[in-house]
C-alpha positions in Angstrom: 31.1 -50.7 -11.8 29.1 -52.2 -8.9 28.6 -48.9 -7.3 26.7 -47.4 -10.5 24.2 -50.3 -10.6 23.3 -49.9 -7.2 22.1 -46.3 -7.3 20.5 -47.5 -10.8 18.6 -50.2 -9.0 17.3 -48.8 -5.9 13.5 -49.2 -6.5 13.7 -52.2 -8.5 12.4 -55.6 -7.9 14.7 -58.7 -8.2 14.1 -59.2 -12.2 14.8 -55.7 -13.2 18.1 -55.6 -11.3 19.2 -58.5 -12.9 18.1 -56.6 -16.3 20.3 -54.1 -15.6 23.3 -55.5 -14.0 23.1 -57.9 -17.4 22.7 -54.6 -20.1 25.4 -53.0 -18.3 27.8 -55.8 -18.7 30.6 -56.6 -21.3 28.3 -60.0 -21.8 25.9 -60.9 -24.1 22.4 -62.7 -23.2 23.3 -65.7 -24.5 27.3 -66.1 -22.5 25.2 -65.4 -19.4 22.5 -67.9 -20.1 25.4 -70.7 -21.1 27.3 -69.8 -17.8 24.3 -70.0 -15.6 23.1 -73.3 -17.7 19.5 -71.8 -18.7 18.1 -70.5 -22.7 18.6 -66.8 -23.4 14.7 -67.0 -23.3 14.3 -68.3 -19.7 16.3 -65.2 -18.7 14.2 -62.3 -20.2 11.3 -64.1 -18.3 13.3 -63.6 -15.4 13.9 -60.1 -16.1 9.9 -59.7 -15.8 9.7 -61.7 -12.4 9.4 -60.0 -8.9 11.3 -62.8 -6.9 13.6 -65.0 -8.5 15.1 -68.7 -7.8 18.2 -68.4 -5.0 20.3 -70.6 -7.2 20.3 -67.9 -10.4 20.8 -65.1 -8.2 23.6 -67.2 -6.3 25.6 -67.7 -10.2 24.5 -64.5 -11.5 26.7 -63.1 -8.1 29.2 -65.4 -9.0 29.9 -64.4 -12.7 29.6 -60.8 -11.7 31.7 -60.8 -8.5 29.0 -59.1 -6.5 27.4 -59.4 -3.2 23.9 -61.7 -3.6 22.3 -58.6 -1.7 22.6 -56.5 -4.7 19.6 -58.0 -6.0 17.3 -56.9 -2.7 16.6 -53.5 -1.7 17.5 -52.0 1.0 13.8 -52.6 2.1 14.0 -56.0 1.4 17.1 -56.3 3.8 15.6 -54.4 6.5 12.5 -56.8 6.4 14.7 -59.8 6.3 17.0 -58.7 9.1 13.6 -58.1 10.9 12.3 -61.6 10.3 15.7 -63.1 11.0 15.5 -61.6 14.5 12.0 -62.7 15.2 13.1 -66.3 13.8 15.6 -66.2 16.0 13.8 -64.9 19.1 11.2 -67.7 18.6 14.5 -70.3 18.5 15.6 -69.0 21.6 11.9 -69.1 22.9 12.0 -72.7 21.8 14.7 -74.1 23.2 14.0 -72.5 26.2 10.9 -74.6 26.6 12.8 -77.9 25.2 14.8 -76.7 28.2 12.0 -76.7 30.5 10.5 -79.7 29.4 13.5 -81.9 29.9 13.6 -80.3 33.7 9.7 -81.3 34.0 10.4 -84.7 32.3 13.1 -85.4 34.6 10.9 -83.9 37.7 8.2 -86.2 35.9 10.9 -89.3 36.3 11.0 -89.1 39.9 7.5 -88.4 40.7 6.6 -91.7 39.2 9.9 -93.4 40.8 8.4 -92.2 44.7 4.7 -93.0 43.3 6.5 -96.3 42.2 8.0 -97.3 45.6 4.9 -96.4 47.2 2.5 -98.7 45.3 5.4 -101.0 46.3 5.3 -100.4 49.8 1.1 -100.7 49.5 1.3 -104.2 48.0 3.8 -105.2 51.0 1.1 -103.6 53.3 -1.8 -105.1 51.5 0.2 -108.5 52.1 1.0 -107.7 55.6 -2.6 -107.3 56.2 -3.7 -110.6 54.2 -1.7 -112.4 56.9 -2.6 -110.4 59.5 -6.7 -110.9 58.9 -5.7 -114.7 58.2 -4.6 -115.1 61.6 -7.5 -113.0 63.7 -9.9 -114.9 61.2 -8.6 -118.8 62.2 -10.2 -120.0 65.1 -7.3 -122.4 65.8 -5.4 -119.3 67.3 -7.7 -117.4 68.9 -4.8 -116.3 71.9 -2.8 -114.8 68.8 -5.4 -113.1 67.5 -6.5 -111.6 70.5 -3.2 -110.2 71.0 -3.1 -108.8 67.2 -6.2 -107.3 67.8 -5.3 -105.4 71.0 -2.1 -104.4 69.6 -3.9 -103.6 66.6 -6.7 -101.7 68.1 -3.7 -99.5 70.6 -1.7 -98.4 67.3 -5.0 -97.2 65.4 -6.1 -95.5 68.4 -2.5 -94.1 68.4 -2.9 -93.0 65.0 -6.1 -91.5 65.6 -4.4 -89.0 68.5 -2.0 -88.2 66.0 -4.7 -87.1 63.6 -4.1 -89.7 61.2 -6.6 -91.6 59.6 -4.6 -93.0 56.6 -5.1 -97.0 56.6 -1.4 -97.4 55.0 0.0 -95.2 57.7 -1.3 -97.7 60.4 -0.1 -101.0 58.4 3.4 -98.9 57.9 3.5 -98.2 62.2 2.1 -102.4 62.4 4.8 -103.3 60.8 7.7 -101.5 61.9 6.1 -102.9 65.5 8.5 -105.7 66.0 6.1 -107.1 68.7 3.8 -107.3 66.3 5.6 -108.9 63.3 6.7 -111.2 65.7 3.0 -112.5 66.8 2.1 -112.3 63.0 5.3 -114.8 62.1 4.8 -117.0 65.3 1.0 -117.7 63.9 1.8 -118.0 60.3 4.6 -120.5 61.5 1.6 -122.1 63.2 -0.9 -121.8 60.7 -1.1 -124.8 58.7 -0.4 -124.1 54.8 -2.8 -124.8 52.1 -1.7 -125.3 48.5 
């Protein structure tokens, strides 16, 4: 019986299909409606309808044992294939970039860890230099800061050969100079503190 409707239906929208698959059945209008819990009114409206609620066409398959893609044409099917692959290709195409923005979050994460540790390192230097310009400022040790400053004035110059101008870069070499760090911890030690 199935077979019959679908050569009977094939350029027919949603609501005429139904028409027929309903005339062509051993039920009446009104079993139909009571099965699929509408009036037998609310169906001939359907009948005249190009598209038609999922839920009706879901029970109308149901009651009639039929495939739910009786009620599309073959057109209808090929288009919706179509969109399904599109829908599907623009999934892929999104995950892909929820994919490749994790990767440039995470890339993200650690560029803000190593620009983390080097304002960290800065405010060390910054401190480094606040004791170092305390000590060549105080007259009291003169002899320290003399020695600062020449030490001082040999890494910059050092730095300079190098090519290096970066004012971090010289307070990094200043105070990985153990020499130095120990002239700078000799006059702090020395240096009276204030509160």
């Amino acid at each position: 019986m199935f077979l019959k409707f679908i050569f009977m239906t094939d350029n027919l929208h949603v609501g005429s299909r139904m028409k027929v698959l309903i005339n062509n059945s051993n039920l009446s209008v009104k079993e139909i409606s009571e099965k699929m819990g509408i009036s037998p009114p609310n169906i001939y409206r359907l009948y005249e309808r190009e598209s038609v609620e999922t839920k009706y066409l879901v029970k109308l398959s149901e009651i009639f044992e039929i495939p739910i893609s009786y009620f599309f044409s073959d057109i209808d099917t090929r288009e919706l294939e179509s969109e399904i692959i599109g829908i599907k290709r623009k999934l892929e195409l999104k995950e892909e970039e929820v994919i490749s923005l994790k990767e440039k979050n995470e890339m993200l994460g650690k560029l803000l860890e190593l620009k983390e540790a080097q304002l960290e390192k800065r405010v060390e230097s910054n401190n480094f230099l606040a004791s170092l310009f305390n000590v060549l400022d105080d007259p009291k040790y003169k002899d320290f800061g003399d020695n600062i400053s020449v030490r001082l004035f040999t890494l910059a110059k050092d730095l300079l050969r190098e090519g290096d101008v970066n004012a971090y870069m010289l307070v990094s070499k200043i105070s990985n100079d153990r020499e130095m760090v120990n002239l700078i911890e000799l006059a702090n030690k020395k240096m009276p503190r204030s509160i």
